[in-house]
N, C-alpha and C positions, 0 to 999 in steps of 0.2 A: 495351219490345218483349217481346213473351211470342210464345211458341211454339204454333201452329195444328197442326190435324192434320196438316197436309204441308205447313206453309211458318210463318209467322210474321203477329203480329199486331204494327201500331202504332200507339201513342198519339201523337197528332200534335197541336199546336195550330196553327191555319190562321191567320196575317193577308193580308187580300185587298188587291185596289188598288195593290200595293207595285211599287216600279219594274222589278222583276227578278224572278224565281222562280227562288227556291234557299233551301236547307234552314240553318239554326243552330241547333248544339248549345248551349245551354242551357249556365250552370254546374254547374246542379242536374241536369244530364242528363237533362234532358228536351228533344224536337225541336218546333223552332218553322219552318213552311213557310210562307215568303212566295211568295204567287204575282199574278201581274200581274192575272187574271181578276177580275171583278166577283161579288160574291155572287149573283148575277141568274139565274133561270131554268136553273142546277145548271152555270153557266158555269166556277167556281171548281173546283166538284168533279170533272170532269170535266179541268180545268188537272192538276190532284193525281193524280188514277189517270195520266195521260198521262204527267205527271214524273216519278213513282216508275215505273211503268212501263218507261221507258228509262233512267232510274238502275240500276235492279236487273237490265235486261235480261232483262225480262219482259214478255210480252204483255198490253195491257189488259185482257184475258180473266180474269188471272193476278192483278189487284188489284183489291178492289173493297171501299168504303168498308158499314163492315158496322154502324155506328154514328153519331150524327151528322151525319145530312145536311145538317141545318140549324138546325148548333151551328158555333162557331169551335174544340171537342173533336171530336177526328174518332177514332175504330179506324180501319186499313185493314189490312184481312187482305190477303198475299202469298203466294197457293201456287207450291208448288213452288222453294224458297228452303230454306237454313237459317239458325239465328239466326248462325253468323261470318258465313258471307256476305253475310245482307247488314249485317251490321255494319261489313264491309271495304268493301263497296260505299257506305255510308254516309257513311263516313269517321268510323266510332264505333268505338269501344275494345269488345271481346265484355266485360271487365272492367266495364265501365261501363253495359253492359246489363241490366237486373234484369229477372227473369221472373215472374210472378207467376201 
């Protein structure tokens, strides 16, 4: 997670088709998003802005994949955030966040 001009950016790796959508933290800290939607016609991606969306208790307007479209490496920049927040919101450690 790094820090955007007014909100935060994440590095995400996306698995699709998974029975559920929801987020795992990594050992290595890095976040891994399974979400139920199919890679198909920006189905999955649009799953993702939706989820963090209402995770972070932000408008879809407020996420939008800035990297990645159609990579399983996703960025999604979050304005209007900061980095505890949504690390709290996350359920990440701010300690275990690296900015780069």
């Amino acid at each position: 997670m790094q820090l955007s001009r007014d909100g935060v950016r994440l590095s995400i790796y996306v698995k699709t088709m998974s029975p559920e959508t929801r987020l795992v933290i990594e050992p290595d800290h890095t976040l891994t998003l399974h979400v139920v939607a199919q890679p198909v016609k920006g189905k999955a991606n649009r799953e993702i802005v939706k989820w963090l969306a209402k995770k972070l208790g932000k408008s879809s307007a407020q996420v939008r994949i800035v990297a990645g479209l159609y990579s399983n490496l996703k960025t999604v920049e979050v304005s209007g955030i900061t980095k505890s927040e949504a690390a709290r919101l996350l359920g990440v450690s701010v300690e275990s966040v690296t900015e780069t």
